[in-house]
MDTraj code that builds the backbone (N, CA, C; nanometers):
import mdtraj as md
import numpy as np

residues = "UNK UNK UNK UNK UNK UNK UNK UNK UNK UNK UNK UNK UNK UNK UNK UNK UNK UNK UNK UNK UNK UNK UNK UNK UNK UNK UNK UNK UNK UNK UNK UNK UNK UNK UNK UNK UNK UNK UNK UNK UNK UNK UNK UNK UNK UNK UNK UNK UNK UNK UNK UNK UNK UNK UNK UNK UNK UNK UNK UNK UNK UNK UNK UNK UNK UNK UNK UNK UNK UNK UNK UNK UNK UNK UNK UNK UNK UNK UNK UNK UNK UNK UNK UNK UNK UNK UNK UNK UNK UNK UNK UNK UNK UNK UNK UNK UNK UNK UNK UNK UNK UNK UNK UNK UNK UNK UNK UNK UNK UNK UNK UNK UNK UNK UNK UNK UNK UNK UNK UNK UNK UNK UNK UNK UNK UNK UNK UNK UNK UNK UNK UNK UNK UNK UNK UNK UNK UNK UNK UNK UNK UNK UNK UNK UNK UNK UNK UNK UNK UNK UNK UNK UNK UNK UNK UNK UNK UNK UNK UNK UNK UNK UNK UNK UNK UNK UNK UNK UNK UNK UNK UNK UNK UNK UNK UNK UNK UNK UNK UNK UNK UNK UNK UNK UNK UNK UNK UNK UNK UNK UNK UNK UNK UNK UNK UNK UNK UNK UNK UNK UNK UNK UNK UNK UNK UNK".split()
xyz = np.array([
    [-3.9650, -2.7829, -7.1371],
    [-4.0958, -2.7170, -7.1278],
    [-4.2064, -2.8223, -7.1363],
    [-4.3325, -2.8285, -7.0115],
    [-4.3711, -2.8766, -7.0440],
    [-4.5123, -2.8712, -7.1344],
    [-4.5424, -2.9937, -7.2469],
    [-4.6004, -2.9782, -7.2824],
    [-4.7613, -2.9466, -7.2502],
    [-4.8397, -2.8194, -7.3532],
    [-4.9647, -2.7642, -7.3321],
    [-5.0488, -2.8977, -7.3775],
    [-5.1676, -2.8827, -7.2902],
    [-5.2843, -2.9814, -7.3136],
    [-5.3180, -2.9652, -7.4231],
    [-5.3700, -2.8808, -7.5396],
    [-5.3819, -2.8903, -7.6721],
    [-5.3179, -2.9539, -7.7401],
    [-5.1655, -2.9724, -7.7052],
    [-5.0587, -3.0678, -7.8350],
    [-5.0834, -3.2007, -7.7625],
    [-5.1353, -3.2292, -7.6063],
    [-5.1317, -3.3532, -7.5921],
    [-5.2469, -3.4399, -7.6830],
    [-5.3532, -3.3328, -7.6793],
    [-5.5013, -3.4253, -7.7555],
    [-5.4453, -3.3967, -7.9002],
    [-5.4095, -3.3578, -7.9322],
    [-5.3789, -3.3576, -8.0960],
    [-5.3157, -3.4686, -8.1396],
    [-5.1940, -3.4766, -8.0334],
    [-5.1312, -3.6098, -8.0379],
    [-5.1879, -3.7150, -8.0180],
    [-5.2972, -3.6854, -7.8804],
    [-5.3512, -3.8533, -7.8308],
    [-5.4746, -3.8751, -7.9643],
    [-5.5157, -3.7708, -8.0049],
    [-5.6010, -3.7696, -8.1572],
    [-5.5253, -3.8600, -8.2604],
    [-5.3750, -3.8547, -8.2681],
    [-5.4020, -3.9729, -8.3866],
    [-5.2878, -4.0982, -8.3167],
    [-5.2925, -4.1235, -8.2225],
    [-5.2899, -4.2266, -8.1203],
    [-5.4113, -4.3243, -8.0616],
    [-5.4841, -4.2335, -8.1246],
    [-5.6500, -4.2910, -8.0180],
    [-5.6710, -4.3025, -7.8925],
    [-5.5972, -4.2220, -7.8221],
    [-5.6359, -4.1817, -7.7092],
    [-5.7128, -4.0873, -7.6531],
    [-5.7696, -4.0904, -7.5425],
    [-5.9034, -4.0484, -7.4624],
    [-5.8460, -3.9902, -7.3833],
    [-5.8140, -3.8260, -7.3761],
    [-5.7361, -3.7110, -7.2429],
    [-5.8333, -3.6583, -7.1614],
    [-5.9835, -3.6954, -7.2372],
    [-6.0783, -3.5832, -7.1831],
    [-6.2037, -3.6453, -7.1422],
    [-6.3465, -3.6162, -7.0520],
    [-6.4097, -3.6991, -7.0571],
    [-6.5261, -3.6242, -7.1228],
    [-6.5977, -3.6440, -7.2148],
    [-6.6786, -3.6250, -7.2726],
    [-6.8059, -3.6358, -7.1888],
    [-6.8936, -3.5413, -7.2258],
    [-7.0423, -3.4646, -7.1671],
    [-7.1369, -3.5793, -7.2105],
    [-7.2039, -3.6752, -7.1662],
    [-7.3144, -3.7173, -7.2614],
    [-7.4237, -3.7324, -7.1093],
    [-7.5558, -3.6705, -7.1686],
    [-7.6679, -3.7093, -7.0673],
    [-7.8089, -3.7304, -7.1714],
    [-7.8971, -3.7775, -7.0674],
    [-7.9779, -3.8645, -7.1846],
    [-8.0702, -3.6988, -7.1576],
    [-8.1696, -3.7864, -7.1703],
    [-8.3066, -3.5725, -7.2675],
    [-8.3295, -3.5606, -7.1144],
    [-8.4297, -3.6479, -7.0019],
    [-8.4974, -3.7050, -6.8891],
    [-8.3752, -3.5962, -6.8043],
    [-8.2307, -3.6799, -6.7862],
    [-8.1491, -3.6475, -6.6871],
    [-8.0698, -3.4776, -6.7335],
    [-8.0861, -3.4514, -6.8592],
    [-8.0747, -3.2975, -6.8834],
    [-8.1047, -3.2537, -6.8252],
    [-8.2225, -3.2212, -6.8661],
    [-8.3578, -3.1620, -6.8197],
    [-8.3894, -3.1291, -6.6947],
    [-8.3709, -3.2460, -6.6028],
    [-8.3867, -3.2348, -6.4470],
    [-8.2689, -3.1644, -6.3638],
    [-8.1749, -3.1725, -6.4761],
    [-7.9763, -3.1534, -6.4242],
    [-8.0231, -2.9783, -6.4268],
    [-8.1039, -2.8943, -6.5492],
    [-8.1090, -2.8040, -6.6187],
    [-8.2135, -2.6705, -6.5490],
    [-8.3343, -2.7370, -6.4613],
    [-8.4170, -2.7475, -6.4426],
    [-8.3910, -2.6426, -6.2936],
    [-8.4242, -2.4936, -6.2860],
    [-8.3556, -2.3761, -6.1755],
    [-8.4516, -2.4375, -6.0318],
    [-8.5143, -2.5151, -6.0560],
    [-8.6515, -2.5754, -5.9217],
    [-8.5491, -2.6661, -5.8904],
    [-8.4935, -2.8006, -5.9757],
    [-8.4536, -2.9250, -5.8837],
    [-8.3137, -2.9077, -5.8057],
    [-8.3414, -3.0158, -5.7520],
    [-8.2590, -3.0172, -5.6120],
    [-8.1096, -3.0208, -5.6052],
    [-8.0603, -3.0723, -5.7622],
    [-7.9520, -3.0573, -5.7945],
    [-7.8550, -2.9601, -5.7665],
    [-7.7059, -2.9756, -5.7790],
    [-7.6380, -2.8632, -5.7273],
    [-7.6192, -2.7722, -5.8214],
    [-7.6514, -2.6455, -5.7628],
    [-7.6312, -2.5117, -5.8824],
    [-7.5479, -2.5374, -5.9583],
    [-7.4438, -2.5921, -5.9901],
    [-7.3278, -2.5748, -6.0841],
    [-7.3276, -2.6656, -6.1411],
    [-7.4392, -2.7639, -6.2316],
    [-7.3806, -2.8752, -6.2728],
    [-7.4042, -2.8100, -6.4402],
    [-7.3035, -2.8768, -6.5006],
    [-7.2680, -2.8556, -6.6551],
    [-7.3633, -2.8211, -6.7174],
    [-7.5113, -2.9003, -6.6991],
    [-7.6572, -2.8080, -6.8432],
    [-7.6800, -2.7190, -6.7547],
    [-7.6946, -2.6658, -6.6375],
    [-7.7142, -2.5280, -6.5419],
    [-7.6016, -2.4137, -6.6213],
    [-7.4756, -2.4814, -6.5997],
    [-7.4127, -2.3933, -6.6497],
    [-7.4305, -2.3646, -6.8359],
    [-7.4673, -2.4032, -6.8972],
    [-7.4913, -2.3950, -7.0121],
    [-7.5922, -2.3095, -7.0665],
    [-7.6618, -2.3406, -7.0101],
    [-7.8271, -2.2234, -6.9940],
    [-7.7538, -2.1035, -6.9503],
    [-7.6317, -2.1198, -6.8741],
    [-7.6698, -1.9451, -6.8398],
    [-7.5630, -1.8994, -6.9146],
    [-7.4676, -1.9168, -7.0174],
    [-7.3988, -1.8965, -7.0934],
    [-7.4391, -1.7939, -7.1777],
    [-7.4236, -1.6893, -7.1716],
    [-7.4844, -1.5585, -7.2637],
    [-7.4810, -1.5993, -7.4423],
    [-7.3264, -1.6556, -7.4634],
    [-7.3167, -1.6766, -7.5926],
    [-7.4148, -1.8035, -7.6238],
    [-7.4787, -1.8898, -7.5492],
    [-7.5598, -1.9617, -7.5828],
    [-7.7318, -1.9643, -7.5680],
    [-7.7519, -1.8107, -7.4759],
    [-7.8891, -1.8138, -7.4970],
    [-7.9932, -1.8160, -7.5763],
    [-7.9475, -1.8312, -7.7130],
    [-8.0422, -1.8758, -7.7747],
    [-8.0954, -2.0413, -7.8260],
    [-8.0111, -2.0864, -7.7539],
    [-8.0310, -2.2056, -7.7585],
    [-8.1322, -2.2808, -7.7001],
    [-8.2193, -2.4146, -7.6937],
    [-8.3383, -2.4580, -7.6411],
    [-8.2720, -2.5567, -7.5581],
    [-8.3145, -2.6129, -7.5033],
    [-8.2977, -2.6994, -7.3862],
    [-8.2132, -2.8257, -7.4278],
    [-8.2809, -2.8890, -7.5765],
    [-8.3019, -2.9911, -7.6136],
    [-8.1320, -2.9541, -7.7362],
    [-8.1117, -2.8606, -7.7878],
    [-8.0382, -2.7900, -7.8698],
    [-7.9014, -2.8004, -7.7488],
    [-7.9185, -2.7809, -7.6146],
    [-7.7880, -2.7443, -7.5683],
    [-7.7344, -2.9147, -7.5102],
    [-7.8370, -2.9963, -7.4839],
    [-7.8065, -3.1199, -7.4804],
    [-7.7306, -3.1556, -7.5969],
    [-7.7676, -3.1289, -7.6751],
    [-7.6734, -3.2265, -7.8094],
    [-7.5759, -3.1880, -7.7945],
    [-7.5234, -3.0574, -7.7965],
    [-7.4087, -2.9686, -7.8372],
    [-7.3335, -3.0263, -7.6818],
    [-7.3648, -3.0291, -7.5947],
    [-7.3022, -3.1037, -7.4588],
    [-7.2498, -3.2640, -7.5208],
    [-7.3250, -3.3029, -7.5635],
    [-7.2827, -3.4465, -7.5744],
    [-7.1176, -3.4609, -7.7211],
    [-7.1215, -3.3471, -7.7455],
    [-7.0065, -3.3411, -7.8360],
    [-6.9035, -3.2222, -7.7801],
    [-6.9043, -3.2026, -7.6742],
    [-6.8156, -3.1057, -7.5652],
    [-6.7291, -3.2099, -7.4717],
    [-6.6584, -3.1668, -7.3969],
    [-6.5355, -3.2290, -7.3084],
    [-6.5527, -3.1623, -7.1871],
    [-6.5069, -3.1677, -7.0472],
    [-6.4686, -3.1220, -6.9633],
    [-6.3468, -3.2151, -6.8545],
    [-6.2808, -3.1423, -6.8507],
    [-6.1383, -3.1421, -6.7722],
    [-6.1059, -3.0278, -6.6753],
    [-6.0278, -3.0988, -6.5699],
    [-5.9408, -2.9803, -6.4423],
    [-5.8436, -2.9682, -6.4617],
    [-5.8008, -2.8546, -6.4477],
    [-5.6813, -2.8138, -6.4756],
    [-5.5936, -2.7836, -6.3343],
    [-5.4587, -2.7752, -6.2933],
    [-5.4148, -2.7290, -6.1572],
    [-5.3808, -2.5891, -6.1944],
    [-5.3393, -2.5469, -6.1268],
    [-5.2717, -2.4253, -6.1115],
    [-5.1478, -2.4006, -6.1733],
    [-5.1277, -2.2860, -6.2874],
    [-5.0399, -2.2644, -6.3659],
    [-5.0318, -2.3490, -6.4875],
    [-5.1516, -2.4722, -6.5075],
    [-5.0769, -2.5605, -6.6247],
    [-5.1584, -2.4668, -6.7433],
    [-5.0646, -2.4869, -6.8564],
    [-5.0849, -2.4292, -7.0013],
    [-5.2324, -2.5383, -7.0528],
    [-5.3148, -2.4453, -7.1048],
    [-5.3902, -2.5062, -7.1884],
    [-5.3487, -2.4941, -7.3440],
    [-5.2905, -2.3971, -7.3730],
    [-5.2338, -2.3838, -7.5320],
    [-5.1113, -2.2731, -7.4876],
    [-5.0523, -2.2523, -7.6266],
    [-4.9513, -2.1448, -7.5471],
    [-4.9884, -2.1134, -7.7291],
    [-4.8934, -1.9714, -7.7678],
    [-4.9019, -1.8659, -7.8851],
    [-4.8026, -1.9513, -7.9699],
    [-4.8667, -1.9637, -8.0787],
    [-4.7707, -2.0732, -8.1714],
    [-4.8438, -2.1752, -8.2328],
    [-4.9181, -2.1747, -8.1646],
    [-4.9679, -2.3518, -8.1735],
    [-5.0884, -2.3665, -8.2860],
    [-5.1057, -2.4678, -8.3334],
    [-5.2261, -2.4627, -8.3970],
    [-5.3813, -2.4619, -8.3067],
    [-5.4240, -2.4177, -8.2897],
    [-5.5786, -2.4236, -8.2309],
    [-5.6567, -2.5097, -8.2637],
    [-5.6934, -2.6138, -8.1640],
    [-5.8286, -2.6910, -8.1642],
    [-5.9194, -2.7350, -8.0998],
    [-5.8934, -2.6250, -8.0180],
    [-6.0574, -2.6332, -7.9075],
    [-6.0962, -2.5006, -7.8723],
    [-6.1878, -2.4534, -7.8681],
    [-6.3136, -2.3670, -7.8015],
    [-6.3488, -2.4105, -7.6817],
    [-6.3522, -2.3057, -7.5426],
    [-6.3358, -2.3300, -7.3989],
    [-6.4671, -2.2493, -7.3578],
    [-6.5185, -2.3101, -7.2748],
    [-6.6131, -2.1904, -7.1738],
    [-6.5591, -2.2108, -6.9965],
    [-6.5247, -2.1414, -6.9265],
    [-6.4674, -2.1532, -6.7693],
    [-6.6260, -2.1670, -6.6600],
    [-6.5850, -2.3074, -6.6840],
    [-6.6867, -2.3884, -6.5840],
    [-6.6401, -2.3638, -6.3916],
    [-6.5290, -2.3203, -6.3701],
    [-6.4971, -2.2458, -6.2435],
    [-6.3407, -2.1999, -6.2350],
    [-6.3508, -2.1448, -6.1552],
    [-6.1802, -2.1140, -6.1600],
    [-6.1228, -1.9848, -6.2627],
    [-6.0180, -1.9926, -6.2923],
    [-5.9449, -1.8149, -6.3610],
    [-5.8619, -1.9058, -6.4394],
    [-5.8551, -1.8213, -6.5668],
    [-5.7863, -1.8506, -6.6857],
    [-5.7298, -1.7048, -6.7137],
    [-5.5690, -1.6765, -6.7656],
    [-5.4954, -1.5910, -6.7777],
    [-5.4523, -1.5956, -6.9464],
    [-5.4729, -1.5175, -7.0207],
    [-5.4278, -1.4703, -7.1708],
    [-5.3279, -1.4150, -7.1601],
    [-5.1786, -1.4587, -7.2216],
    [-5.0568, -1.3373, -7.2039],
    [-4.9926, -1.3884, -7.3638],
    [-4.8993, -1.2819, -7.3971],
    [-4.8078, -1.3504, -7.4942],
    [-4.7288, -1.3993, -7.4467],
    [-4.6323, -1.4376, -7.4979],
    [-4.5043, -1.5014, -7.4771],
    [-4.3935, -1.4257, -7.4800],
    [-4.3106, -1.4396, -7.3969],
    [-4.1134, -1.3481, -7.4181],
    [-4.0507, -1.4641, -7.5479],
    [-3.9656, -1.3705, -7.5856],
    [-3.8436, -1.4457, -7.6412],
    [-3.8138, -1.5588, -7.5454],
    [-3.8192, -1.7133, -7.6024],
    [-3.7446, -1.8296, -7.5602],
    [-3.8595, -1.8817, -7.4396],
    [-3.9769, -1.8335, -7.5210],
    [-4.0409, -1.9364, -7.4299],
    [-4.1464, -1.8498, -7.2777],
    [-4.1055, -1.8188, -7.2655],
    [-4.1361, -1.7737, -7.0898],
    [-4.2820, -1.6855, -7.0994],
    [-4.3419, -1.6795, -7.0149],
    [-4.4400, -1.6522, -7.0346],
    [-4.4188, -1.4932, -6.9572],
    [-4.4929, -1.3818, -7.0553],
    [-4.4786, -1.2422, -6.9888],
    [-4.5896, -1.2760, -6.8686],
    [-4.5369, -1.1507, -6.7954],
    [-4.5915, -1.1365, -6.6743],
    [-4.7114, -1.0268, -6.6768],
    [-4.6716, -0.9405, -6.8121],
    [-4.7974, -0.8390, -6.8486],
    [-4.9237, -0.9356, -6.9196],
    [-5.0224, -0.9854, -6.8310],
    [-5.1041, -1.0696, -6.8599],
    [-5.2178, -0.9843, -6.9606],
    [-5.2678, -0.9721, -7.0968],
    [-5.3505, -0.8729, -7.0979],
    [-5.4784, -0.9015, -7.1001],
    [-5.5377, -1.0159, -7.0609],
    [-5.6987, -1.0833, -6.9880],
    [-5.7173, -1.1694, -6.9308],
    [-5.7946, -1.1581, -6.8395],
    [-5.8056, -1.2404, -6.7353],
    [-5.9742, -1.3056, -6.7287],
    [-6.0120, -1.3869, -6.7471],
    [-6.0893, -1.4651, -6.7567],
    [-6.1704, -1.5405, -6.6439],
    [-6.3292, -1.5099, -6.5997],
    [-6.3446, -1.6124, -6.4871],
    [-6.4692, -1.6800, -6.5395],
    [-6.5515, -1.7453, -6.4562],
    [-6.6288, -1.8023, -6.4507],
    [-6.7098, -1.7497, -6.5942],
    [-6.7723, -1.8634, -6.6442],
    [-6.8794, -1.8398, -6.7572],
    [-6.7927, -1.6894, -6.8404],
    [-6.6601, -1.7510, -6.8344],
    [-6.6118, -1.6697, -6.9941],
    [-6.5362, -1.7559, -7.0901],
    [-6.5392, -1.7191, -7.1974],
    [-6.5032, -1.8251, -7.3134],
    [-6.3683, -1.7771, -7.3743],
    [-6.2574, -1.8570, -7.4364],
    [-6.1672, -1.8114, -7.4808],
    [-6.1439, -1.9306, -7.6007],
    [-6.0467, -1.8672, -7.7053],
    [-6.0035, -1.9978, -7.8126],
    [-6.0906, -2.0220, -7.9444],
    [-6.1943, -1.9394, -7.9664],
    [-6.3068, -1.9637, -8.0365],
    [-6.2578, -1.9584, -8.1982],
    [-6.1306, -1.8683, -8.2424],
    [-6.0907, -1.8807, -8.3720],
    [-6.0367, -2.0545, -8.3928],
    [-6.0250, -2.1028, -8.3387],
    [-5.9961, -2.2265, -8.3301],
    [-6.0952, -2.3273, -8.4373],
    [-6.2412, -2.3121, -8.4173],
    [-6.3342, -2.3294, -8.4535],
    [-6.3678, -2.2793, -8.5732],
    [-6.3174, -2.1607, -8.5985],
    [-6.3552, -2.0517, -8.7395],
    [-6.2685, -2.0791, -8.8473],
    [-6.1831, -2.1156, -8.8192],
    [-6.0320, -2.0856, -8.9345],
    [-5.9699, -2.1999, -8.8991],
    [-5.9271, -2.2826, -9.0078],
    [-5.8516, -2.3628, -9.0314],
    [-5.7228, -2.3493, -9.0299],
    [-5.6459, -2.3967, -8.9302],
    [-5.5058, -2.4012, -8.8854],
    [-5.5186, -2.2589, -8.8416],
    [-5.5906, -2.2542, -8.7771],
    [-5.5463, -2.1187, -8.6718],
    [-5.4770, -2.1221, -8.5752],
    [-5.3473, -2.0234, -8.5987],
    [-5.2411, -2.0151, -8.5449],
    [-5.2858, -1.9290, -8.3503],
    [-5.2360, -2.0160, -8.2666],
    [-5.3124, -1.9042, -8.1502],
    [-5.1842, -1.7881, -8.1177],
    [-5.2608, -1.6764, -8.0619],
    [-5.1996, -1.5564, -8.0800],
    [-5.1372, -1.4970, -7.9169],
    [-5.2115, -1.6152, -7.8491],
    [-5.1425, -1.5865, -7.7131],
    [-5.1485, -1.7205, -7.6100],
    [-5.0879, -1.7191, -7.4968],
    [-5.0843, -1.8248, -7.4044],
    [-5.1630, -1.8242, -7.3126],
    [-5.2487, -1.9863, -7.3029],
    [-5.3599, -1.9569, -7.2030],
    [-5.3328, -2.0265, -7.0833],
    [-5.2770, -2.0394, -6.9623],
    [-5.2920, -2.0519, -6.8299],
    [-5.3933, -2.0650, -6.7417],
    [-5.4035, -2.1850, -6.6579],
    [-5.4833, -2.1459, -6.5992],
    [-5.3837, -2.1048, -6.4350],
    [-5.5048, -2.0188, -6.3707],
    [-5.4314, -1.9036, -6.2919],
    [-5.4466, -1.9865, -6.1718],
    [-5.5774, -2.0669, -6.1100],
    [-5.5867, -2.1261, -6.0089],
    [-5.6192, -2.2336, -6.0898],
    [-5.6916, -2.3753, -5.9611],
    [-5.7395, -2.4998, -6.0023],
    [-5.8320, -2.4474, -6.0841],
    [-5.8936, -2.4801, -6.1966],
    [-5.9695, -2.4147, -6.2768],
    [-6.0906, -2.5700, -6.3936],
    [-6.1401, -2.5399, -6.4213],
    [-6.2406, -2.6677, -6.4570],
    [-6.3120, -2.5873, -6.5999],
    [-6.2623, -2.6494, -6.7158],
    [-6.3008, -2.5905, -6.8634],
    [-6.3896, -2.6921, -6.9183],
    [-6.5306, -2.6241, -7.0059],
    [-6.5874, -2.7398, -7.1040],
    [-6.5661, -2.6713, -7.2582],
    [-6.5293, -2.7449, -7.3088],
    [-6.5027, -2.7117, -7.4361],
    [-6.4946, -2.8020, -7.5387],
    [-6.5347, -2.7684, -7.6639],
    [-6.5608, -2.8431, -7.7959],
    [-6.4276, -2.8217, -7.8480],
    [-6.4199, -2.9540, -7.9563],
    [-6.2813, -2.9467, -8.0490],
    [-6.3169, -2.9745, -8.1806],
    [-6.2338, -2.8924, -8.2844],
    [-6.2771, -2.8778, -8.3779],
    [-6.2962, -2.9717, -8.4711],
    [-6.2649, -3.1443, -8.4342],
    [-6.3021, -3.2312, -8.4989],
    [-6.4888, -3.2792, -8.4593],
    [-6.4885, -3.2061, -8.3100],
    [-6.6341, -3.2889, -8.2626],
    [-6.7097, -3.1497, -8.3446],
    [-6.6868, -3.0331, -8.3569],
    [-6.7554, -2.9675, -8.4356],
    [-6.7555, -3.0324, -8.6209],
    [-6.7149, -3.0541, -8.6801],
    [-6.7240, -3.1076, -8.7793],
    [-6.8337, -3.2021, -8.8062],
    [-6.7837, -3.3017, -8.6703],
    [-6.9143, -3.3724, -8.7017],
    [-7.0647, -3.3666, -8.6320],
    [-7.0329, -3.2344, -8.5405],
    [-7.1456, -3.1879, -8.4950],
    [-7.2401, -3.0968, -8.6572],
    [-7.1522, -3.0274, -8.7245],
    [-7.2075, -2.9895, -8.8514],
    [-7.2563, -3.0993, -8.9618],
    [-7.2474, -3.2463, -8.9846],
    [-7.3127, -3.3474, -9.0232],
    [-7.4427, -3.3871, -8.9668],
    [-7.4078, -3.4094, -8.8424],
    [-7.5214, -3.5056, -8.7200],
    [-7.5985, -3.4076, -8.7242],
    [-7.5950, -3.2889, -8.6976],
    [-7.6936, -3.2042, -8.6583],
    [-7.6473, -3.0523, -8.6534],
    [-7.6835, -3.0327, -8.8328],
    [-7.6395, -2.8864, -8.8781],
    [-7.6978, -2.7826, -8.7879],
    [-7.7964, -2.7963, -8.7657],
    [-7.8859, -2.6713, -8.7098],
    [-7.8489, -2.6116, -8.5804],
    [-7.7437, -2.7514, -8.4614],
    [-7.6778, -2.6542, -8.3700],
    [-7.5674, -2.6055, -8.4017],
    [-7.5143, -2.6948, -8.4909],
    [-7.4053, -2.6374, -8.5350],
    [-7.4020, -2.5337, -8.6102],
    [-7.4961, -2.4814, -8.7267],
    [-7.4945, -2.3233, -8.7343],
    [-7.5373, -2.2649, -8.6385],
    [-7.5896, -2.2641, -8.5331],
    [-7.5908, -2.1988, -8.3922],
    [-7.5005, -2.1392, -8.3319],
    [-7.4301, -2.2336, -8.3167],
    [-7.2856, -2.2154, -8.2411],
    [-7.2072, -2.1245, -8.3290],
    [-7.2065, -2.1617, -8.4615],
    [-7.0628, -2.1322, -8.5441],
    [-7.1384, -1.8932, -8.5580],
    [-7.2905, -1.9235, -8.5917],
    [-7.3076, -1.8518, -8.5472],
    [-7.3191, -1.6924, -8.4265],
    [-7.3501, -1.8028, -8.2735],
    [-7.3548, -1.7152, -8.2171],
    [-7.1882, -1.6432, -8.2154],
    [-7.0783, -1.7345, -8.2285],
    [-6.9538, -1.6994, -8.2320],
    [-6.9087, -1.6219, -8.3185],
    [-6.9714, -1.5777, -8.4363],
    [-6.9245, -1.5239, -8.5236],
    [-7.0017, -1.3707, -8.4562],
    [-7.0895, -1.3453, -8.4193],
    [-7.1788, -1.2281, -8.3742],
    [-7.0969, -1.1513, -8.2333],
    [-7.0432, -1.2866, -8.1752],
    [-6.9168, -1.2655, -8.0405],
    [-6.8022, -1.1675, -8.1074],
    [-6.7826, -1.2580, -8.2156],
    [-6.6459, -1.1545, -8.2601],
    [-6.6274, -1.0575, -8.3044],
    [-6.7745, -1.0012, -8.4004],
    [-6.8087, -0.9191, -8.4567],
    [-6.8343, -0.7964, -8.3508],
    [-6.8700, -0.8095, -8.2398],
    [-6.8845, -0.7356, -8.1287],
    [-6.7582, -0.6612, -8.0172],
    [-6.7077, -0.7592, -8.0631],
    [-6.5421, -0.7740, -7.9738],
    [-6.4874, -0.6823, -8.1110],
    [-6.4526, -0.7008, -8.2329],
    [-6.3811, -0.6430, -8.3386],
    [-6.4413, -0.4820, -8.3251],
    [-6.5875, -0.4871, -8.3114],
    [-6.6663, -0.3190, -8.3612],
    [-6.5737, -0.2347, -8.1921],
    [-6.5836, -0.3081, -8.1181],
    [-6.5352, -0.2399, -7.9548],
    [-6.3798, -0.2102, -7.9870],
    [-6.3250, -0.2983, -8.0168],
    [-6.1909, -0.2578, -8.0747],
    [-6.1725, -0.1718, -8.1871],
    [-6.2552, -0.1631, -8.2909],
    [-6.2312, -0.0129, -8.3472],
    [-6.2276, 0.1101, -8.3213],
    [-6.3511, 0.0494, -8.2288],
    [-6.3957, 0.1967, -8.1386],
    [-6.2806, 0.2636, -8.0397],
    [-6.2626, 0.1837, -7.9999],
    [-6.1566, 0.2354, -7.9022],
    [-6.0158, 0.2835, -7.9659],
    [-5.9780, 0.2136, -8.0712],
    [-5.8606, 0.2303, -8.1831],
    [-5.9112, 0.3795, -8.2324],
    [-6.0264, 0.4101, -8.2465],
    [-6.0548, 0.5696, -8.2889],
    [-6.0371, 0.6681, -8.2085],
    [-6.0682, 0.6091, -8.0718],
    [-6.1188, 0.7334, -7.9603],
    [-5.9124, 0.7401, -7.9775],
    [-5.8320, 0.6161, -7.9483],
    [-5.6994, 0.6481, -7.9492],
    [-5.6676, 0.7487, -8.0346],
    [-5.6900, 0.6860, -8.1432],
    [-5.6214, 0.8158, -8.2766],
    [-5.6516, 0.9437, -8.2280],
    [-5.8058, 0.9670, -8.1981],
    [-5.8442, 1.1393, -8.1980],
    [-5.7680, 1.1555, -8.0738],
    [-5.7169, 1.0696, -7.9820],
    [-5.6348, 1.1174, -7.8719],
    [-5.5385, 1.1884, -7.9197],
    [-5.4341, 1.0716, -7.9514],
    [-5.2802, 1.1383, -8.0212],
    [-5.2875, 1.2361, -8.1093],
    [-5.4133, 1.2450, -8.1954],
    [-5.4164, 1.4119, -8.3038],
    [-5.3835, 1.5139, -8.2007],
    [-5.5022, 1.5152, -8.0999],
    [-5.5368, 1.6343, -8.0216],
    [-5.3686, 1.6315, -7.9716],
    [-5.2943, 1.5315, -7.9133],
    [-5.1717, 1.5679, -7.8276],
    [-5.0753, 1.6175, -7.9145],
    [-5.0902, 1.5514, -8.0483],
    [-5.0040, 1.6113, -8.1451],
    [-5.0419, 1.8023, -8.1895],
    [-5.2040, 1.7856, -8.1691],
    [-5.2444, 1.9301, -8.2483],
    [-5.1431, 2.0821, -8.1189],
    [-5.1717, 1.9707, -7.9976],
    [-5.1349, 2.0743, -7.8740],
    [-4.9828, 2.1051, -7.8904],
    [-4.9090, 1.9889, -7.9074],
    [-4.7421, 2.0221, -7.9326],
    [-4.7414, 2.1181, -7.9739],
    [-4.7755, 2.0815, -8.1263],
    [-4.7732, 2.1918, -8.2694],
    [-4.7708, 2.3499, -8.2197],
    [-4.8838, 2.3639, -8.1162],
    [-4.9715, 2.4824, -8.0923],
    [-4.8881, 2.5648, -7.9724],
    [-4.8241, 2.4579, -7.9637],
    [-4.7052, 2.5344, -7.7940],
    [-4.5609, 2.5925, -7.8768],
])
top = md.Topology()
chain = top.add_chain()
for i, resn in enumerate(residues, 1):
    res = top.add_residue(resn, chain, resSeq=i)
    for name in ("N", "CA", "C"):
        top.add_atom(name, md.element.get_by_symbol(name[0]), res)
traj = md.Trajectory(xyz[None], top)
């Protein structure tokens, strides 16, 4: 099996190796990169950042930093970015391309009942960031050629030293993400229950 890109940087992490290339632009070339008038091509990394829902509250100058402690890498088609098992240490946003969430079969194999599918400007992996040794709970694929930027939970650490204030931002807006995602999943876990009462009340009643 081959190995997921997460165990490779973990590994090349205490090897000292470099898997990924890191975001850095100066304030000037942000700005102009960022900027919906210049001539630049729609899709470049601070374009895409600005329009990131989980990051709109961020300032111009706020999403530069947090870029300069982010990664971006391509992925081909079908390779694992993490698989269910693993310890978690990166937070992803899908800079182009499809990313697939599934569990795993017995012995490895990846189910074919995929249960999310992921495209452009969606984020996955974020407990990674929250919880220490977080175990991930499913396998992430990417589905086509696909292109991810994402932070790891050592550059967050020292993004919370260098410069607390984006870093409660982030750790923030993510926590408000999940809190939103958890309240939708209750909800729906209720509307289920009052389902099965009613199918149960109808049995009863026949």
């Amino acid at each position: 099996m081959k190995m997921s890109y997460e165990k490779e940087i973990k590994d090349a992490t205490s090897d000292k190796l470099e898997l990924t290339k890191k975001i850095d632009f100066s304030m000037m070339k942000y700005l102009w990169m960022a900027n919906p008038l210049s001539s630049t091509r729609k899709n470049s990394i601070p374009r895409f950042l600005r329009n990131i829902e989980l990051l709109k509250n961020f300032s111009d100058n706020e999403l530069r930093i947090l870029a300069k402690y982010m990664h971006n890498r391509k992925f081909t088609e079908e390779e694992v970015v993490f698989r269910a098992g693993e310890i978690g240490i990166g937070f992803y946003f899908i800079f182009s391309g499809t990313v697939e969430l599934s569990h795993d079969e017995l012995g490895g194999e990846v189910s074919k009942d995929k249960f999310l599918i992921l495209d452009e400007f969606g984020y996955f992996g974020e407990l990674a960031l929250l919880q220490e040794g977080n175990q991930r709970t499913a396998t992430a694929v990417a589905r086509n050629k696909c292109e991810l930027v994402g932070i790891f939970k050592p550059d967050l650490d020292t993004l919370i030293v260098r410069h607390p204030i984006v870093a409660t931002k982030l750790i923030q807006s993510i926590s408000i993400a999940l809190a939103d995602r958890l309240y939708y999943l209750t909800s729906e876990a209720n509307k289920m229950f009052k389902r099965i009462k009613q199918l149960e009340a109808k049995h009863d009643s026949e």
